[in-house]
N, C-alpha and C positions, 0 to 999 in steps of 0.2 A: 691230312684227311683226303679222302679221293673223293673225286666226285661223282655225281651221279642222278638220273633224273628219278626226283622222288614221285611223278606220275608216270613213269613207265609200268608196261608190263609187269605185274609181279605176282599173277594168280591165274588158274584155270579154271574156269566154270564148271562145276557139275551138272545144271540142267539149265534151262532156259528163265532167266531171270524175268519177273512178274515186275509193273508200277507198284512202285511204294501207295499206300492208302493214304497215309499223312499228307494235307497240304504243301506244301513251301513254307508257308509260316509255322506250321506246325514242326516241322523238319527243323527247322530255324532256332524257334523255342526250346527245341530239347537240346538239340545239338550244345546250345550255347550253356543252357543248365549243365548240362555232363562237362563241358569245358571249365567251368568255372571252379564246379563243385572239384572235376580233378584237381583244377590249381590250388583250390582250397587247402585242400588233404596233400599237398606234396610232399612236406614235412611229416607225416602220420604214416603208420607202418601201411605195409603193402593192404594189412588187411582191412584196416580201419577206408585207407583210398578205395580200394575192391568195392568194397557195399554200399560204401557211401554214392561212387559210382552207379552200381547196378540199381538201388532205390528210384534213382533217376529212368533208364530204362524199363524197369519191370515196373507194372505192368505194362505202362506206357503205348511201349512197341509192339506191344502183341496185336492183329489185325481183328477186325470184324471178321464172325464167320462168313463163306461166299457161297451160295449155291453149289449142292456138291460135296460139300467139305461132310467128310462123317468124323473127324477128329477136329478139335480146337490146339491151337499151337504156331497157327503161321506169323511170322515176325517181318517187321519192317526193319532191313538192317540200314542204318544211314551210314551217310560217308564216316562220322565219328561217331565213337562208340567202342563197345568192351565185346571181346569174342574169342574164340578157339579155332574157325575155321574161316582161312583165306580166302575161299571161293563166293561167301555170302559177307563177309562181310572183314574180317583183319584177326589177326593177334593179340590178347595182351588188351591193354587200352590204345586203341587203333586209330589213323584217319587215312580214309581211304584219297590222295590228292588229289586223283584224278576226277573220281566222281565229288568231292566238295569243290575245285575248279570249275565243273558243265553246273553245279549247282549253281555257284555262282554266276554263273553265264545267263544261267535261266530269270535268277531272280532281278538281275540287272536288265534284261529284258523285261520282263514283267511289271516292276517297280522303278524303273528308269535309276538306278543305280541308288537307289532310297536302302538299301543295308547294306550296298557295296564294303564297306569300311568295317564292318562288323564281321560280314564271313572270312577278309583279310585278316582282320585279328585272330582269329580261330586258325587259321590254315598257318601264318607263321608261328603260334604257340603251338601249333603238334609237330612243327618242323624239330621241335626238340625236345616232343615228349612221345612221340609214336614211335611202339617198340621195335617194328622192324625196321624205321629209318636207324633206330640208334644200334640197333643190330648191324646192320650194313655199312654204318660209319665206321666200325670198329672192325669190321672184319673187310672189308673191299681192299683188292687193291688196286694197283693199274694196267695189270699184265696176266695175272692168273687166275684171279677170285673174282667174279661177277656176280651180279643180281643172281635170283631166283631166275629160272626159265630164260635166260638171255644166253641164245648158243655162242655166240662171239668168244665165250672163255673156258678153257679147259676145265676150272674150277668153277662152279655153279656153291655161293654161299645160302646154302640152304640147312635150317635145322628142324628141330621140334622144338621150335618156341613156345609154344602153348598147347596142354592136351589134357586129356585125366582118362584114367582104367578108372571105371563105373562100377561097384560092388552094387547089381541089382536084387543079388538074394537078400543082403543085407536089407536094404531098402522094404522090400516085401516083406520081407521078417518083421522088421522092427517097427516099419511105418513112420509118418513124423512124429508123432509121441513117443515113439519106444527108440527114435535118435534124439530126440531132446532129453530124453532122461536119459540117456546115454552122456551126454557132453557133459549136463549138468554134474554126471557122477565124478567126472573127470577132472571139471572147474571145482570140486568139492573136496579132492586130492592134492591139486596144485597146489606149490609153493608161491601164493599171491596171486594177483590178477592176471587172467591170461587173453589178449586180443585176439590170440586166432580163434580163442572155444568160443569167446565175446561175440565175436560177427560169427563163429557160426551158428550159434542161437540165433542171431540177426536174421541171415540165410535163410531158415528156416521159417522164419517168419515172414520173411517174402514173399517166398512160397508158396505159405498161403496166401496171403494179400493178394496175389497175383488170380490163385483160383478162384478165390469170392471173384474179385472181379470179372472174371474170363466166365466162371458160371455166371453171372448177373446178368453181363452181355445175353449170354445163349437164352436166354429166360426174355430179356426183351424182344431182342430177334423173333424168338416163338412166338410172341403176339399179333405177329404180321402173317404167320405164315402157314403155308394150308396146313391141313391136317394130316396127309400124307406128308408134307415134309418132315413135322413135326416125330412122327413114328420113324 
């Protein structure tokens, strides 16, 4: 296997990244939730680890609204975590090394080395479960294939690790009742139990969870707030 620094460079920013809203503790607590719960599920198909996963994040991570904002949606991505795009946050079920490393740094200042040992345990169990170090284990070598964005090598190992084509007529068409009785029709056809249609009932269900709560938010916020903001 070749080696390689798994906090090196490996992504590009698209715009100028904002402080996380979660404490350190809070960052801590979840982080270690999502750890767990992946170890949990590692033996369970992809789909059953996916939600089991993402329950943990959503709603979670989603932020207070901030002055300004005329849409709700902005996320706190932590160094670990589940995603699609590099730039905010990983691939796959992800750990960003670099930034749970200065994590580290901080909390160990802060706390005089009081979870040291804990963020350690997290950083070497994604050393062998985050998909683009296991990606680049497999495919690096020592002369032609390099990292993502590292010019040193002819070959740059770069793929589409994680992405999806979004059917939004679908979506606006059917709405989430008219894709739940969709799937349902589907799980009603099957030969036996099926875990993908299973979590994606799940899914869907989060979904919502996630809005009640994210409308709730916006509903308390408006108690505070002038009446012009409000409109």
């Amino acid at each position: 296997m070749v080696k390689f620094n798994v906090e090196g460079a490996q992504n590009v920013n698209v715009s100028k990244l904002i402080p996380l809203q979660k404490s350190l503790l809070e960052q801590l607590e979840l982080m270690e939730a999502f750890t767990q719960t992946h170890q949990k599920y590692t033996q369970a198909s992809r789909e059953r680890r996916e939600i089991e996963c993402l329950k943990i994040l959503y709603p979670a991570t989603f932020r207070t609204v901030e002055e300004g904002d005329l849409f709700v949606g902005r996320l706190d991505f932590l160094p670990i975590g589940f995603g699609s795009v590099t730039s905010v946050g990983g691939v796959g079920h992800y750990c960003r090394f670099d930034q749970l490393h200065a994590f580290m740094d901080r909390m160990d200042e802060q706390y005089d080395g009081l979870y040291h040992d804990r963020i350690q345990a997290m950083y070497d169990y994604w050393l062998e479960h985050d998909v683009k170090t296991i990606y680049c284990k497999e495919n690096l070598t020592e002369t032609t294939i390099g990292r993502f964005i590292d010019p040193t090598y002819p070959v740059l190992a770069t793929a589409r690790l994680s992405g999806m084509m979004l059917d939004y007529p679908k979506l606006l068409d059917l709405g989430i009742d008219g894709l739940r009785n969709q799937i349902e029709r589907e799980m009603a056809k099957a030969d036996g139990p099926s875990e993908f249609l299973e979590t994606g009932l799940e899914a869907l269900g989060l979904f919502i969870k996630t809005a009640v709560a994210l409308a709730a938010n916006v509903r308390n916020q408006a108690r505070t707030k002038s009446k012009q903001r409000k409109l």
